[in-house]
BAKEBA-319130 format. One record per atom (N, C-alpha, C, O): x, y, z; residue in one letter; residue number from 1. Coordinates in nm, 4 decimals, m for minus. Layout:
! residues N
X/Y/Z/A/NUM
...
END
This chain:
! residues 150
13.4147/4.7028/5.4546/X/1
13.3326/4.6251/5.5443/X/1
13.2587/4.7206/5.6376/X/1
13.3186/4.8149/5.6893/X/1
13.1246/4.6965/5.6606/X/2
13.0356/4.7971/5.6964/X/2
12.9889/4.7267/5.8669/X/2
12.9299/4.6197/5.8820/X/2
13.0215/4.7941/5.9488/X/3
12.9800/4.7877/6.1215/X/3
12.8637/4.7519/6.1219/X/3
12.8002/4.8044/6.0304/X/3
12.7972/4.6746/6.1944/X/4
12.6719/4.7069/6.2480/X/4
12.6821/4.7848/6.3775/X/4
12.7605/4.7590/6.4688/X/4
12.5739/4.9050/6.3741/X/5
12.5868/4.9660/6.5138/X/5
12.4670/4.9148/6.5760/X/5
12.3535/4.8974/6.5316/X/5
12.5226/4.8932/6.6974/X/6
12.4397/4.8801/6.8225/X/6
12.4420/4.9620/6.8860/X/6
12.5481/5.0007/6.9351/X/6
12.3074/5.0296/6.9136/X/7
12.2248/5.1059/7.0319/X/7
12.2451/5.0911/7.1166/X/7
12.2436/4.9707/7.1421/X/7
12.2705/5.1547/7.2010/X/8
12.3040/5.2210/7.3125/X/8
12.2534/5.1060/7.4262/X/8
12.3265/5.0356/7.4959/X/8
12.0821/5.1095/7.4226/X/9
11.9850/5.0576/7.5267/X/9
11.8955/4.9800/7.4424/X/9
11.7915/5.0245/7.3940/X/9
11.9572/4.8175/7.4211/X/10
11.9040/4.7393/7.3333/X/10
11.6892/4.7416/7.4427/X/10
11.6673/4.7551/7.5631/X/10
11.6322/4.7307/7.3771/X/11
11.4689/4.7171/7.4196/X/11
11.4324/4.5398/7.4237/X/11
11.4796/4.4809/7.3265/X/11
11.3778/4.4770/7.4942/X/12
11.3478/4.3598/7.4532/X/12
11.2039/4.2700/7.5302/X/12
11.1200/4.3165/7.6075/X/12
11.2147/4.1378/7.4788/X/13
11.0777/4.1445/7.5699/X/13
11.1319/3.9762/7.6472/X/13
11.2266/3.9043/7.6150/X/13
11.0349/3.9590/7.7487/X/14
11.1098/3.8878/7.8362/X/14
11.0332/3.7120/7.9061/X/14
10.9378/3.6815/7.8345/X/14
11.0428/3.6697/7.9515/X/15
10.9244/3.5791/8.0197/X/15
10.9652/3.5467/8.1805/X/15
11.0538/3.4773/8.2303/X/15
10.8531/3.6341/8.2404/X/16
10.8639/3.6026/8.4178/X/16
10.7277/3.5086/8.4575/X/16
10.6208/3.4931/8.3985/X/16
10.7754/3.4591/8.5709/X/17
10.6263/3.3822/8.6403/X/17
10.5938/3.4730/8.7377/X/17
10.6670/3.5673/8.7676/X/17
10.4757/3.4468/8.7946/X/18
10.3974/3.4737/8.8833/X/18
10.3653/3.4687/9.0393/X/18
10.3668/3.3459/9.0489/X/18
10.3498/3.4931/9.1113/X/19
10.3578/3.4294/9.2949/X/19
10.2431/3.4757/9.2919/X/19
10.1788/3.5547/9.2228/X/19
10.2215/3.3840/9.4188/X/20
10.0320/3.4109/9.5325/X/20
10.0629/3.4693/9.6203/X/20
10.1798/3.4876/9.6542/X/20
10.0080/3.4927/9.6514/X/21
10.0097/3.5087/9.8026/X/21
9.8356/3.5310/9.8828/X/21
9.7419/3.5947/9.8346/X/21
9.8383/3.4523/10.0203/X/22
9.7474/3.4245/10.0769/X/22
9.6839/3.5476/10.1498/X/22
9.7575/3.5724/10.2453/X/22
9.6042/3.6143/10.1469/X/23
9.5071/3.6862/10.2109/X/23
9.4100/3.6812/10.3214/X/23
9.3342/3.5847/10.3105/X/23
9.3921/3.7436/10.4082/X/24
9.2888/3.7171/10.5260/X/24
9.1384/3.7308/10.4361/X/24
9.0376/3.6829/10.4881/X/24
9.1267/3.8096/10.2769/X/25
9.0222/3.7693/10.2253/X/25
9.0240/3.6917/10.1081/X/25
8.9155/3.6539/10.0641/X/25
9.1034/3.6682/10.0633/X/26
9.1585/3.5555/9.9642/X/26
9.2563/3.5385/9.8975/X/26
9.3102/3.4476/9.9606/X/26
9.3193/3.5592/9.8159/X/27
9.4491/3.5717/9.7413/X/27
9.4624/3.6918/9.6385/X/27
9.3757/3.7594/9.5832/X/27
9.6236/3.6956/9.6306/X/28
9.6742/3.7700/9.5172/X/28
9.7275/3.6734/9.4325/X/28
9.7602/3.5602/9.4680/X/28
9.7377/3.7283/9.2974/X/29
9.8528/3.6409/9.2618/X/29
9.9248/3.8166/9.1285/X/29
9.8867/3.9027/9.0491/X/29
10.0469/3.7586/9.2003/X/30
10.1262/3.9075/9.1578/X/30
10.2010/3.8813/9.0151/X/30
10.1900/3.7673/8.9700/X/30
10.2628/3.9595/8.9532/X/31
10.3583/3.9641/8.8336/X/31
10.4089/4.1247/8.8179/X/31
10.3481/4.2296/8.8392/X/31
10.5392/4.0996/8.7737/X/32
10.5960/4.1922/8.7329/X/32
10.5756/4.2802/8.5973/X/32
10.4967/4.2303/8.5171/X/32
10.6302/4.3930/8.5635/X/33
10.5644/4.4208/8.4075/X/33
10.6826/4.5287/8.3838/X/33
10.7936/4.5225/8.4366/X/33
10.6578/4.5839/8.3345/X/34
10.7527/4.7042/8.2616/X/34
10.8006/4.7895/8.3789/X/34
10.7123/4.8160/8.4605/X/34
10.8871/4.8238/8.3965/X/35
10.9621/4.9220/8.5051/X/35
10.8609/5.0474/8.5782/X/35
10.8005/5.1516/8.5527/X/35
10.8818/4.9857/8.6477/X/36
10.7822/5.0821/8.7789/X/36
10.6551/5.0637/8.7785/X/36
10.5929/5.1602/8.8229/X/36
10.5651/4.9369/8.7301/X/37
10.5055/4.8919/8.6808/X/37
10.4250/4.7641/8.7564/X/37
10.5292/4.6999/8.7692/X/37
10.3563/4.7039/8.7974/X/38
10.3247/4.5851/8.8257/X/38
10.1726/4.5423/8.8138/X/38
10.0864/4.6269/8.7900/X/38
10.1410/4.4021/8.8318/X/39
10.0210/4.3647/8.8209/X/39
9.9874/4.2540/8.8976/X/39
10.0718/4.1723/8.9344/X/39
9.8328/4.2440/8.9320/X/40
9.7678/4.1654/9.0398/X/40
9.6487/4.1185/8.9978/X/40
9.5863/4.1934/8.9226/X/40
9.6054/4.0260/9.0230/X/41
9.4495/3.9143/9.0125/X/41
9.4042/3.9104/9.1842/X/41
9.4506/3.8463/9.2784/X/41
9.3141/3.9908/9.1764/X/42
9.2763/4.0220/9.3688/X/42
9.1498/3.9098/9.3391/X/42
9.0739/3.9268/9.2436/X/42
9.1375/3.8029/9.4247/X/43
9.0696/3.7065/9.4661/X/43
9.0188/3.7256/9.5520/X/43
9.0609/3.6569/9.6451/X/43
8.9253/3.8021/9.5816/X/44
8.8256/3.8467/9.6908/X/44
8.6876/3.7556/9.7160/X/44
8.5894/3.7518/9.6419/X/44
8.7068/3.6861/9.8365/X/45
8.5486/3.6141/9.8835/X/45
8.4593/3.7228/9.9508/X/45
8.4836/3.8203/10.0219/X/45
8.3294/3.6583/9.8920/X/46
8.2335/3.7190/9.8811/X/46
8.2142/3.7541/10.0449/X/46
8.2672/3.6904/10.1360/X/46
8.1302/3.8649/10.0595/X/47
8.1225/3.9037/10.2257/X/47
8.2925/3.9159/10.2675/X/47
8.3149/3.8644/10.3770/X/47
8.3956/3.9655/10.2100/X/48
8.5087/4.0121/10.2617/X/48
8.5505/4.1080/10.2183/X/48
8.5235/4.1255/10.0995/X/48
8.6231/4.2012/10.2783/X/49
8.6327/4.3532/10.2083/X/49
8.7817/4.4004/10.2256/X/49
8.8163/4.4003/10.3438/X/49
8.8772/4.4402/10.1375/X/50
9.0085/4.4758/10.1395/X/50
9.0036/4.5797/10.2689/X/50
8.8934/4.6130/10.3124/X/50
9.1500/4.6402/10.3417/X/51
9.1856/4.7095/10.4586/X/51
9.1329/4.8897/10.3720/X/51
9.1493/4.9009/10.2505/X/51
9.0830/4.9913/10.4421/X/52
9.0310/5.1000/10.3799/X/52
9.1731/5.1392/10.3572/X/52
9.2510/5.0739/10.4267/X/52
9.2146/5.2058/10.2985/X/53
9.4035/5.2106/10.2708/X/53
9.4219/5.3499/10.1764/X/53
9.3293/5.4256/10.1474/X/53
9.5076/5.3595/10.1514/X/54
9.5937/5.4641/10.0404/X/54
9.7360/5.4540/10.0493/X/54
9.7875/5.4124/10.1531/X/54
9.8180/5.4945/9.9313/X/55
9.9564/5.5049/9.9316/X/55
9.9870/5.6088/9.9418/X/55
9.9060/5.7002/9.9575/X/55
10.1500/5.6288/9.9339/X/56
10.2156/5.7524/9.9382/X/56
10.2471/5.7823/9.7711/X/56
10.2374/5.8950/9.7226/X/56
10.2787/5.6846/9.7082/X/57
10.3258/5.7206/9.5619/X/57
10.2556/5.6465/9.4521/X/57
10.2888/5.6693/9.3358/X/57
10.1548/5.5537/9.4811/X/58
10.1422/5.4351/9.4293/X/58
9.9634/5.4876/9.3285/X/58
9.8448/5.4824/9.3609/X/58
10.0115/5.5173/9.2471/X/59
9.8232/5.5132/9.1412/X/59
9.7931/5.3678/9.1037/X/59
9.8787/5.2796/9.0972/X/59
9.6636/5.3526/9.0799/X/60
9.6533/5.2159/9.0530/X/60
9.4767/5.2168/8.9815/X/60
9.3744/5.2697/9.0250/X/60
9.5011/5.1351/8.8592/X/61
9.3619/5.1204/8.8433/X/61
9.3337/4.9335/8.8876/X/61
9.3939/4.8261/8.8868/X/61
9.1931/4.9961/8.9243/X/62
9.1205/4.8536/8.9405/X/62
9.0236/4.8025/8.8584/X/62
8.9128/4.8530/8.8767/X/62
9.0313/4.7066/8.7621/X/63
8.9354/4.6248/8.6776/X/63
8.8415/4.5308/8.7305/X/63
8.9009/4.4384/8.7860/X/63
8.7295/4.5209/8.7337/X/64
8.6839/4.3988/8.8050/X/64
8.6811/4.2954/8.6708/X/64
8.6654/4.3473/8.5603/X/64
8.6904/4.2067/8.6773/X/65
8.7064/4.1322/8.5807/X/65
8.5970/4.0314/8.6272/X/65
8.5358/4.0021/8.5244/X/65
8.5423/3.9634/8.7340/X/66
8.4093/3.8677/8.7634/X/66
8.3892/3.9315/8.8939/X/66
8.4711/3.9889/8.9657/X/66
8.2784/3.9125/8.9084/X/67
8.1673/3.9261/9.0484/X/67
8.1399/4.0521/9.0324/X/67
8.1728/4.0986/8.9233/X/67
8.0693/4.1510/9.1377/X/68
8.0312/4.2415/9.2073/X/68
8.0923/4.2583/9.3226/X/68
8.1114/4.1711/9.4074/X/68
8.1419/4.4359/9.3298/X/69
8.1944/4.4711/9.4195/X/69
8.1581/4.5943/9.4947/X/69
8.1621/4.6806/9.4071/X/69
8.1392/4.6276/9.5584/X/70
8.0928/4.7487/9.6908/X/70
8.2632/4.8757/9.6824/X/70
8.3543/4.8616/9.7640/X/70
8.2654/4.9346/9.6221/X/71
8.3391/5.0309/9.6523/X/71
8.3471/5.1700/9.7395/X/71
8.2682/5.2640/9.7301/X/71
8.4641/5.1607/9.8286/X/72
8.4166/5.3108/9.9123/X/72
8.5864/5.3744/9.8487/X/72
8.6952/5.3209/9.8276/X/72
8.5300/5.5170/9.8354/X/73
8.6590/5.5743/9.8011/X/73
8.6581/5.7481/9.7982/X/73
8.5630/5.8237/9.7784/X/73
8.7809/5.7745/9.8219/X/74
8.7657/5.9469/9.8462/X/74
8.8507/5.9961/9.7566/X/74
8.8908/5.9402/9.6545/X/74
8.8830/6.1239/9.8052/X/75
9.0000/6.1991/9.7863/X/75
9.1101/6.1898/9.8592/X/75
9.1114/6.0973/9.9405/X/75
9.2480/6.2925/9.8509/X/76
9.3266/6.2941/9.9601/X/76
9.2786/6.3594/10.0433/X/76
9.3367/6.3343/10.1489/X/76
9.1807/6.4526/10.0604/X/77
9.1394/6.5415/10.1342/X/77
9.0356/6.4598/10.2163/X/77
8.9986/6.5156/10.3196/X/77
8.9921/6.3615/10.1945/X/78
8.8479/6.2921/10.2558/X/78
8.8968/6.2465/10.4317/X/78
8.8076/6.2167/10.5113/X/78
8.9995/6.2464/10.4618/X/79
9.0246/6.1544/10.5857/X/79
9.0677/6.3028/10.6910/X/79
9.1001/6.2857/10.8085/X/79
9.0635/6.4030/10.6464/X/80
9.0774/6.5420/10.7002/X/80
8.9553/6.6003/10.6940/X/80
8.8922/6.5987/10.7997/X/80
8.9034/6.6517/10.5994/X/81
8.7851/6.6932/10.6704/X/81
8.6462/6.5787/10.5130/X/81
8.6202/6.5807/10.3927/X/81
8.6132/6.5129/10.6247/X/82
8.4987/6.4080/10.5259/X/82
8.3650/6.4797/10.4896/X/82
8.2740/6.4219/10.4301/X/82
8.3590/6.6305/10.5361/X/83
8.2067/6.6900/10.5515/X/83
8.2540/6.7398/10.3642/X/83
8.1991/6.6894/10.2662/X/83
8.3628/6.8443/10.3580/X/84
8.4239/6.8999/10.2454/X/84
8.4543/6.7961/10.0963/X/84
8.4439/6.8229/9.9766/X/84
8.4950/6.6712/10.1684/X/85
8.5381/6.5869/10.0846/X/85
8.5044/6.4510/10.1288/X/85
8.5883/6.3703/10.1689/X/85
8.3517/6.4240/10.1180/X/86
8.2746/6.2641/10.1680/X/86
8.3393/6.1540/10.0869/X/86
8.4031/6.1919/9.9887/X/86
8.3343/6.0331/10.1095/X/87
8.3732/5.9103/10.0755/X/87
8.2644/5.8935/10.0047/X/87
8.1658/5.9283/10.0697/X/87
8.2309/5.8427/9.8647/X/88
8.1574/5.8088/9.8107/X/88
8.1643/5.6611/9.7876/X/88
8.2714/5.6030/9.7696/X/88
8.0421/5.5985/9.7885/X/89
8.0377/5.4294/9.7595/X/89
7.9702/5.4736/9.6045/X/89
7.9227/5.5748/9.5530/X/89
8.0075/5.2810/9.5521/X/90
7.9394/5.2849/9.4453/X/90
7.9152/5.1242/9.4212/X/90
7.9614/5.0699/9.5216/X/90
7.8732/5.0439/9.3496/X/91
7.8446/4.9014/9.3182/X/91
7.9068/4.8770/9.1787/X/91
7.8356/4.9011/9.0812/X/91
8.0166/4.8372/9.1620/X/92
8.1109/4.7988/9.0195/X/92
8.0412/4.6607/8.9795/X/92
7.9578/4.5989/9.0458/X/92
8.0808/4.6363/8.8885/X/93
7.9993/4.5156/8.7903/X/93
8.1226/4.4498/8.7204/X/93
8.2314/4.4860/8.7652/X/93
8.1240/4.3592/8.6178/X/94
8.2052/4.3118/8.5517/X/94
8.2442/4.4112/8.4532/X/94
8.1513/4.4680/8.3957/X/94
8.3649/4.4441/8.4218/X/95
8.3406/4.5450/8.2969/X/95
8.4127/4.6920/8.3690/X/95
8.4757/4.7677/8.2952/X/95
8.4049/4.7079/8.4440/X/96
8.3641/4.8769/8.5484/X/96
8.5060/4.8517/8.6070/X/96
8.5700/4.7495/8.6319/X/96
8.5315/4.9939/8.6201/X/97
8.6903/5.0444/8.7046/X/97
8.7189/5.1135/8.8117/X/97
8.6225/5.1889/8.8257/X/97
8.7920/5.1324/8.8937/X/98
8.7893/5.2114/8.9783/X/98
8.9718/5.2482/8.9772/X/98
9.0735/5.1808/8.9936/X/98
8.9418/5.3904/8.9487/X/99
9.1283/5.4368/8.9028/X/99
9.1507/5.5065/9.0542/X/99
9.0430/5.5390/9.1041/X/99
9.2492/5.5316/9.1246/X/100
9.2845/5.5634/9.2136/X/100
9.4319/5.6143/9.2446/X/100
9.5250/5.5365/9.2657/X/100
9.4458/5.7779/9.2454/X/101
9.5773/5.7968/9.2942/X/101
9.6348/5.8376/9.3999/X/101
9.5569/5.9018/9.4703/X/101
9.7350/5.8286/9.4407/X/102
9.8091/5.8286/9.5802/X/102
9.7722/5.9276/9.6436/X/102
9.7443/6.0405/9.6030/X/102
9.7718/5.8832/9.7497/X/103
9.7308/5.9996/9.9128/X/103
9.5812/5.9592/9.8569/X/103
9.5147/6.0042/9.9502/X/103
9.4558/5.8866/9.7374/X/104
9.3369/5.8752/9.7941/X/104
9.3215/5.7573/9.8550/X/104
9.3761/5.6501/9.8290/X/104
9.2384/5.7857/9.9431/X/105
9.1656/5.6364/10.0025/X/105
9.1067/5.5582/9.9653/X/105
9.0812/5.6020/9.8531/X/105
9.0440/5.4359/9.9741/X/106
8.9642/5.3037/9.9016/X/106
8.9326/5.1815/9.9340/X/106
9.0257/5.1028/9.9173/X/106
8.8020/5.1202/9.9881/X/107
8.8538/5.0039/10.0335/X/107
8.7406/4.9161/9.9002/X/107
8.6629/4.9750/9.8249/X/107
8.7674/4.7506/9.9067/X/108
8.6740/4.7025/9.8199/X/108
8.6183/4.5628/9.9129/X/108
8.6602/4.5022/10.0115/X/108
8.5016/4.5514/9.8219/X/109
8.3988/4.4706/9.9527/X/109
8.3317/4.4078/9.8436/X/109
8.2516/4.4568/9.7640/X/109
8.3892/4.2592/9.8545/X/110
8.3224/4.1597/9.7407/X/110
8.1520/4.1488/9.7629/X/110
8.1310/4.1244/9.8817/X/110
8.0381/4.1582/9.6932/X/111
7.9329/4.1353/9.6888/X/111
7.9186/3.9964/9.6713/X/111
7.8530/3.9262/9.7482/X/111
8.0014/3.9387/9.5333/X/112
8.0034/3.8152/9.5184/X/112
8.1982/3.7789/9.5190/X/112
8.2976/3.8513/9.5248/X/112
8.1768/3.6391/9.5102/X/113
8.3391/3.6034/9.4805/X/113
8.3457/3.6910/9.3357/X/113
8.2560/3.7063/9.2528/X/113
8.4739/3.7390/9.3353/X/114
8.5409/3.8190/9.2700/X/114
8.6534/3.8243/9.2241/X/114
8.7417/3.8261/9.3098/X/114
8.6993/3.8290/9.0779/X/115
8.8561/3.8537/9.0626/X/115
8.8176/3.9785/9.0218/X/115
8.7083/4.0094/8.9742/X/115
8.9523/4.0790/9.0513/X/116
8.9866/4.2384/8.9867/X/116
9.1760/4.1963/8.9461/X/116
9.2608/4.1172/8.9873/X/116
9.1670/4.2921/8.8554/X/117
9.2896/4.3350/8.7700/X/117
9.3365/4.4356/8.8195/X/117
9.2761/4.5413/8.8012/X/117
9.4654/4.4343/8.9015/X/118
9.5457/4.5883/8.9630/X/118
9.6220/4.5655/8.8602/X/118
9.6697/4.4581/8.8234/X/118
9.6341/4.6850/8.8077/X/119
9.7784/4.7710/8.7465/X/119
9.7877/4.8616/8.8451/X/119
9.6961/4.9037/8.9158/X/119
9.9094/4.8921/8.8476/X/120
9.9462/4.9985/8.9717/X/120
10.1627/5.0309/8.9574/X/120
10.2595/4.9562/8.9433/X/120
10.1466/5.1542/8.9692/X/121
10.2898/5.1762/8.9985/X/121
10.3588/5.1471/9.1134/X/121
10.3100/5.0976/9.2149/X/121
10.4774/5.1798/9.0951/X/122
10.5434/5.1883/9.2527/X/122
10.4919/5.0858/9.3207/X/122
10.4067/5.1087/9.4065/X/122
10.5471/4.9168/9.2862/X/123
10.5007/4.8163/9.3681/X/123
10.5702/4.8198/9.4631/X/123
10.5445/4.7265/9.5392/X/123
10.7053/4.9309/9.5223/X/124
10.7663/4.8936/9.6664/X/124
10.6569/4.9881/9.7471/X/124
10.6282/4.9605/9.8636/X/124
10.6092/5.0787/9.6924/X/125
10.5276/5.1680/9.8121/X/125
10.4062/5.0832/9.9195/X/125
10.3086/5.0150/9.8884/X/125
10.4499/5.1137/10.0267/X/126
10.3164/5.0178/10.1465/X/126
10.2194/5.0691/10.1508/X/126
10.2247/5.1905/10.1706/X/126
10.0932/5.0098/10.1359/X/127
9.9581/5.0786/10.1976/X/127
9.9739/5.1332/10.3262/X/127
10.0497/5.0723/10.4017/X/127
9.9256/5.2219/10.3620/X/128
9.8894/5.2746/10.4861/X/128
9.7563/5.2999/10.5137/X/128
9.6908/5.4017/10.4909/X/128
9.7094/5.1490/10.5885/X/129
9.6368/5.1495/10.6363/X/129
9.5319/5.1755/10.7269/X/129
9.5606/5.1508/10.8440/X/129
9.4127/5.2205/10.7044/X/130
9.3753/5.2994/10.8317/X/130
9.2763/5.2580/10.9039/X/130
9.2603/5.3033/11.0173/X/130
9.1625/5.1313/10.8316/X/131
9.1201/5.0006/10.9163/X/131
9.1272/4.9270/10.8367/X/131
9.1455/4.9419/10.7158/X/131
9.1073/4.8021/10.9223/X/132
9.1201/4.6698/10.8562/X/132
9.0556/4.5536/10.9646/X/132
9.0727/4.5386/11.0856/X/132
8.9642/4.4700/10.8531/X/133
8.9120/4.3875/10.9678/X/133
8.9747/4.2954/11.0215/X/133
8.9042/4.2473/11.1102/X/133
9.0972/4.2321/11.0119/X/134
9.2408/4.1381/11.0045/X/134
9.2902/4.2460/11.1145/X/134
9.2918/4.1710/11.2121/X/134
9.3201/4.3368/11.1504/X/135
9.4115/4.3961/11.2359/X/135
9.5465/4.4122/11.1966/X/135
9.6570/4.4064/11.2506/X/135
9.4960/4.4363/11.0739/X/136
9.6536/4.4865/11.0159/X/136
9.6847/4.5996/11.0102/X/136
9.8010/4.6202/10.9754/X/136
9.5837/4.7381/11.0456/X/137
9.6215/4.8676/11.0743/X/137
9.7377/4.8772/11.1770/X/137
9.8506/4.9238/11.1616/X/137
9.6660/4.8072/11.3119/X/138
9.7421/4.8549/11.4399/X/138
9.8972/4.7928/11.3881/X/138
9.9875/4.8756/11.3995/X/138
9.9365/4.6625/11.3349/X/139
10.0660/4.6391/11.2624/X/139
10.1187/4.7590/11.1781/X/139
10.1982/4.8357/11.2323/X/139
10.0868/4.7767/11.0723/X/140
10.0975/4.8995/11.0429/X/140
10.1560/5.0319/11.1247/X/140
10.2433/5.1044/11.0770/X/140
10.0991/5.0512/11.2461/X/141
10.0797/5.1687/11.2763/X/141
10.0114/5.2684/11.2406/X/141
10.0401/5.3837/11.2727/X/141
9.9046/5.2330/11.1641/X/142
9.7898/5.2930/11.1200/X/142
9.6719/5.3535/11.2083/X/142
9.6197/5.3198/11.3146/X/142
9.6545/5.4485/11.1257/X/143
9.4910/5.4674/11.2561/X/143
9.4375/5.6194/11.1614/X/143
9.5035/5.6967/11.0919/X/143
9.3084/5.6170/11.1926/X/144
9.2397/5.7623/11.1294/X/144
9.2806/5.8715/11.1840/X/144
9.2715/5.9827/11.1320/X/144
9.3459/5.8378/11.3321/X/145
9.4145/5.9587/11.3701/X/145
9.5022/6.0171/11.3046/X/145
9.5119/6.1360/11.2742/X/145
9.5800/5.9134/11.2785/X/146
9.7505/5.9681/11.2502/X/146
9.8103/5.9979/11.1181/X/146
9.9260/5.9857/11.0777/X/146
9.6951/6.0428/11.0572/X/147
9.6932/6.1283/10.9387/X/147
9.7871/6.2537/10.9729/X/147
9.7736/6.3372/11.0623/X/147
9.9194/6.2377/10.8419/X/148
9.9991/6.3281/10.8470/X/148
9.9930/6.4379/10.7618/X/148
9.9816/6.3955/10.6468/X/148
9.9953/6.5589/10.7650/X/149
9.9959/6.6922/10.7179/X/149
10.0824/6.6581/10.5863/X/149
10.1874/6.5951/10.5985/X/149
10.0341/6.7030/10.4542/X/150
10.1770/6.6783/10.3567/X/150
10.2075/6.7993/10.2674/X/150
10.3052/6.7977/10.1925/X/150
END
């Protein structure tokens, strides 16, 4: 009579739901995905623009998936010296990405109503915010000053 062996670290696939959550510019609606992993539907109204931000660990690409969007975004180096390393804008379309990794900066500014697609790691890491038209920096403890040496 012949064993079946079982592996060590069976692999499998799974079914989770989804949450919202409400925004000072419109909604998220979040989901989980593969380990260290997560994903977002950013619901951005038109004439509203995400907090200018960056993480500590967190890369993330952004899909726009409908509307037009106003992008500003740097390096890690841009919020230290901006002459060496300027913030560049650009105008994304349906179709168009904006990839972004940790320690850079970024904010997004709906042209029209808008959904975008975050993939992004490290969903416990916090933005650190450095304005925001909501006043969620000073919560934070955020500010352009208090850029830390790393």
């Amino acid at each position: 009579m012949s064993k079946l062996k079982i592996p060590k670290h069976v692999k499998t696939a799974w079914i989770a739901t989804s949450a919202e959550k409400e925004t000072p510019w419109g909604r998220e609606v979040l989901w989980p995905a593969i380990h260290r992993v997560h994903g977002k539907i950013l619901h951005i109204r038109a004439g509203n623009r995400t907090s200018l931000k960056y993480y500590s660990l967190k890369n993330e690409v952004l899909y726009v998936l409908k509307g037009t969007v106003k992008v500003a975004y740097g390096d890690e180096l841009s919020l230290r010296d901006s002459v060496a390393h300027p913030f560049r804008e650009s105008i994304l379309e349906e179709g168009e990405l904006l990839g972004v990794q940790a320690g850079s900066p970024y904010r997004i500014e709906a042209i029209t109503d808008c959904q975008i697609i975050e993939i992004g790691e490290s969903h416990t890491d916090r933005p650190i915010r450095i304005e925001d038209d909501y006043g969620r920096a000073e919560q934070d403890g955020g500010s352009a000053h208090d850029i830390e040496e790393v």
